[in-house]
C-alpha positions in Angstrom: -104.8 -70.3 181.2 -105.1 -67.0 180.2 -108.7 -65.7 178.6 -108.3 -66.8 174.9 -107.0 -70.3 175.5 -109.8 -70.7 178.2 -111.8 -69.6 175.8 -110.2 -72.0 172.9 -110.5 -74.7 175.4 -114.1 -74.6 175.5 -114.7 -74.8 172.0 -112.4 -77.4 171.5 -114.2 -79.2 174.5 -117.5 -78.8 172.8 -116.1 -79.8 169.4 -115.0 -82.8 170.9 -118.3 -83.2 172.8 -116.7 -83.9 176.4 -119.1 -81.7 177.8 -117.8 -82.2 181.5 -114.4 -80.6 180.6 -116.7 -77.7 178.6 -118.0 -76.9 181.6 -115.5 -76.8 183.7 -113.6 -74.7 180.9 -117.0 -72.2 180.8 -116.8 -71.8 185.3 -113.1 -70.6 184.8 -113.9 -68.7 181.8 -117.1 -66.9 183.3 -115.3 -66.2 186.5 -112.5 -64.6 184.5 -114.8 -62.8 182.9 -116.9 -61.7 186.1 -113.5 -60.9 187.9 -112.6 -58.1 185.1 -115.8 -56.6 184.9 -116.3 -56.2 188.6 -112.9 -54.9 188.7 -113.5 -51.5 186.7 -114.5 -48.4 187.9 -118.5 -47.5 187.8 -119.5 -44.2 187.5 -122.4 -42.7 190.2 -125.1 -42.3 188.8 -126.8 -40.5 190.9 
């Protein structure tokens, strides 16, 4: 699944109140999420 159906998939989840398959949706989702941002350039700061 790519971001916006992971995302989708945990609403629906939630709407549907199977709150196991919410979470799991939310893990993928967040380590998506995680993965891109650790993934971009920083700039020093120093």
């Amino acid at each position: 699944m790519n971001f916006f159906e992971e995302h989708a998939a945990i609403v629906s989840a939630c709407a549907k109140r199977d709150f196991e398959a919410a979470a799991q949706h939310l893990r993928r989702h967040l380590t998506q999420t995680t993965a891109r941002l650790l993934s971009k350039p920083t700039k020093d700061r120093s």
